[in-house]
SEMI-314349 format. One record per residue (C-alpha): residue number from 1; y, z, x. Coordinates in Angstrom, 1 decimal. Example, Ala and Ser with C-alpha at 12.3 -4.5 7.8 and 13.67 -1.06 7.14 Angstrom:
2
SITE   seq    north       up     east
SITE     1     -4.5      7.8     12.3
SITE     2     -1.1      7.1     13.7
END
This chain:
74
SITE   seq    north       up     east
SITE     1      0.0      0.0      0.0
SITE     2      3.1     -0.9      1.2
SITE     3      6.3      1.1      1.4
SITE     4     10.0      0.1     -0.7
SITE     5     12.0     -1.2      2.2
SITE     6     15.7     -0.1      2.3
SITE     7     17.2     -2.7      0.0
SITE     8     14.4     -2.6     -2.7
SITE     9     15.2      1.4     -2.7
SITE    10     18.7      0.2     -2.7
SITE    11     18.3     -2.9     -5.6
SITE    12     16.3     -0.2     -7.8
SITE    13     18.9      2.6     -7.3
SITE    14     21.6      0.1     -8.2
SITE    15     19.7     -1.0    -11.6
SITE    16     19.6      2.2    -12.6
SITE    17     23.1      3.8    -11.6
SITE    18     24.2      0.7    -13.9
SITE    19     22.0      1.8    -16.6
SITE    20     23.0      5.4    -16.7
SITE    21     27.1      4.4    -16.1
SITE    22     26.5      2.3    -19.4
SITE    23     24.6      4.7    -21.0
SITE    24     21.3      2.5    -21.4
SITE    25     18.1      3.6    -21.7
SITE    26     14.9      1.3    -20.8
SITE    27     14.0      0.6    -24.7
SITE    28     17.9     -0.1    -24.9
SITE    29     17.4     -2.3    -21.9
SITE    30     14.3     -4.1    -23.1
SITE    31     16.2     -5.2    -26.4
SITE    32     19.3     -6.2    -24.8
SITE    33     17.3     -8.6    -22.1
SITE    34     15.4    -10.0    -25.4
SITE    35     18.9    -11.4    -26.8
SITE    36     18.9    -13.2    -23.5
SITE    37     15.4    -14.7    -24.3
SITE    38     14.3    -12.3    -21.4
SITE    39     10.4    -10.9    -23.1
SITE    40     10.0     -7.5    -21.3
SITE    41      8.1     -4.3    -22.4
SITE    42      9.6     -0.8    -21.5
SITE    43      7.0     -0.2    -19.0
SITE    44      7.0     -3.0    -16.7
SITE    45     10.8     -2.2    -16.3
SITE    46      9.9      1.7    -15.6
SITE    47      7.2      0.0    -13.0
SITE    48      9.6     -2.2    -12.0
SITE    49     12.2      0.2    -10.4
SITE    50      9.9      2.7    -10.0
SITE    51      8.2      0.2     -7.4
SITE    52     11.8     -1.5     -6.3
SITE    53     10.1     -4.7     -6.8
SITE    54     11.9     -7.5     -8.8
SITE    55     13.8    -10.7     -8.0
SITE    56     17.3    -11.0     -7.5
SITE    57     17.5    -13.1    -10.8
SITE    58     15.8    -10.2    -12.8
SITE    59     18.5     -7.8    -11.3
SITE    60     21.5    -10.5    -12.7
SITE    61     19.7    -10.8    -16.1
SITE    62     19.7     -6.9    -16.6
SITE    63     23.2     -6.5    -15.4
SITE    64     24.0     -9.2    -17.9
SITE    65     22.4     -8.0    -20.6
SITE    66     24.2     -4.4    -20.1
SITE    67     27.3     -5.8    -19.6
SITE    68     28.2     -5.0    -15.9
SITE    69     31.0     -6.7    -14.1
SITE    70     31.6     -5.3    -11.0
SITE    71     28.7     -3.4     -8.7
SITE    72     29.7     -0.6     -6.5
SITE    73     27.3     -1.4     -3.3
SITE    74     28.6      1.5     -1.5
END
C-alpha cells in the first residue's frame, strides 16, 4: 500500500476546507455534482479524500458544483 504524497494530502485537505467554508456536507456534495451530470455516491467521495486520490478535473467539478471562486493554497 502506498502512502498519500504531499500534494494528494494537500488536494484532499483543500476539498474539504472548501466544503466545510461553504458549509457542504458529502450527501450535499453528491447532489450538487449530479446537477453537473457528475453520478457519484457519498461514499466513494468519503474514499475519495479519505485516500487523496482523484483527478484534477474531479477537484474543479466539486469546487464547481459548491460554488468556489478563489482557493487559498497557502
Amino acid at each position: 500500500m502506498t502512502q498519500k504524497t504531499d500534494y494528494e494530502a494537500l488536494a484532499a485537505n483543500l476539498l474539504k476546507a472548501e466544503l466545510k467554508r461553504k458549509g457542504v456536507t458529502y450527501a450535499q456534495l453528491v447532489d450538487k455534482l449530479a446537477q453537473l451530470g457528475v453520478d457519484e455516491k457519498e461514499v466513494n467521495i468519503r474514499n475519495k479524500l479519505s485516500r487523496g486520490k482523484f483527478t484534477a478535473a474531479y477537484l474543479l467539478q466539486c469546487l464547481e458544483a459548491i460554488g468556489s471562486q478563489q482557493l487559498r493554497l497557502d
